[in-house]
N, C-alpha and C positions, 0 to 999 in steps of 0.2 A: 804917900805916893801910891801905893794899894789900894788906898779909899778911891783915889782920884780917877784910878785904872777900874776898878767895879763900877763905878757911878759912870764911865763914859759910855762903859761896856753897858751899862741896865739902860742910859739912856738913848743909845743907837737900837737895843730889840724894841724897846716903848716905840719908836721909832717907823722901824720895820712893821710892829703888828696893828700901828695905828695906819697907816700909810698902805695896807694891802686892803684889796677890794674884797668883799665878799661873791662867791661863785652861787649864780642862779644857774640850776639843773634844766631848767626850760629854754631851750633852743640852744643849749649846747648841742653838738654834736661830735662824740667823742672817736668814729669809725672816721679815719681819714684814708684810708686806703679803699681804691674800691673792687678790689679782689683777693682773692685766696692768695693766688700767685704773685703777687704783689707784697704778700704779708709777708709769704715765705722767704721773697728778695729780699727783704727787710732784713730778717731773722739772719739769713745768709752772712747777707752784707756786714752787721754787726758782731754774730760771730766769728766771722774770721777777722773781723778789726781786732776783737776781744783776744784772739788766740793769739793772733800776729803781734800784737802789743805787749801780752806777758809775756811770752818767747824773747820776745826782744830785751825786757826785764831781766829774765834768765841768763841770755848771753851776754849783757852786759853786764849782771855781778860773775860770771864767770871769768868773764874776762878780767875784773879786778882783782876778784882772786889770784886768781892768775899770776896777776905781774906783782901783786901785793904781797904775794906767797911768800916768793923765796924760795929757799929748799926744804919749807916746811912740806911734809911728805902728806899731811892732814890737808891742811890748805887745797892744794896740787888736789887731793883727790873730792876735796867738794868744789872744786875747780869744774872737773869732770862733769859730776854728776849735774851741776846745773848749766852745763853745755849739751849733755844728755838730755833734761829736761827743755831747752830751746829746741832742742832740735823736736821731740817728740811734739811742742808746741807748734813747731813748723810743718810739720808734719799732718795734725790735725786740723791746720788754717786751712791747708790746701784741699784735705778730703771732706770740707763744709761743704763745698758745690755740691758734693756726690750724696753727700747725706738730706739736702734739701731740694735734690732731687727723686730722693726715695720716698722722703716727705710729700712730693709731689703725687706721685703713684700713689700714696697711698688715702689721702684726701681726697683724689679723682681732681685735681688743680689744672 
């Protein structure tokens, strides 16, 4: 049954690496943005996805501890801490504008 599970598996990458095209570097064009300030939207944009999306990981293992707890007193206080840690998550989402604003200043964007 293991043989059967290796052999699918080696024959779907044979697969995949026969099946992908090779990349000519002439006439790519790898710059899709066509400014500074464009890039830095980008950067913004993603990281506060990026902080927004952990934070929200954080509070909701918090929250399971939480109610998972009990009257464990440990529990309860890594409860805390990664209610703590959403919030400073949250926290950092929202002052991205302010620091890819700075970013801006100081590229001259």
């Amino acid at each position: 049954m293991v043989a059967v599970v290796v052999l699918v598996g080696e024959l779907l990458a044979l697969a995949l690496l026969l099946s992908a095209s090779s990349a000519h570097a002439a006439g790519v064009s790898l710059a899709i943005a066509g400014s500074v300030e464009e890039v830095l939207n980008n950067v913004r944009a993603w990281l506060m996805g990026i902080l927004a999306g952990l934070a929200t990981v954080f509070l909701t293992l918090g929250g399971v501890r939480r109610v998972f707890g009990g009257g464990d007193p440990g529990e309860q206080e890594k409860a805390k801490e990664a209610f703590k840690s959403a919030g400073i998550g949250y926290a950092l989402a929202a002052l991205a504008p302010l620091v890819i604003t700075v970013l801006k200043g100081i590229v001259g964007a």
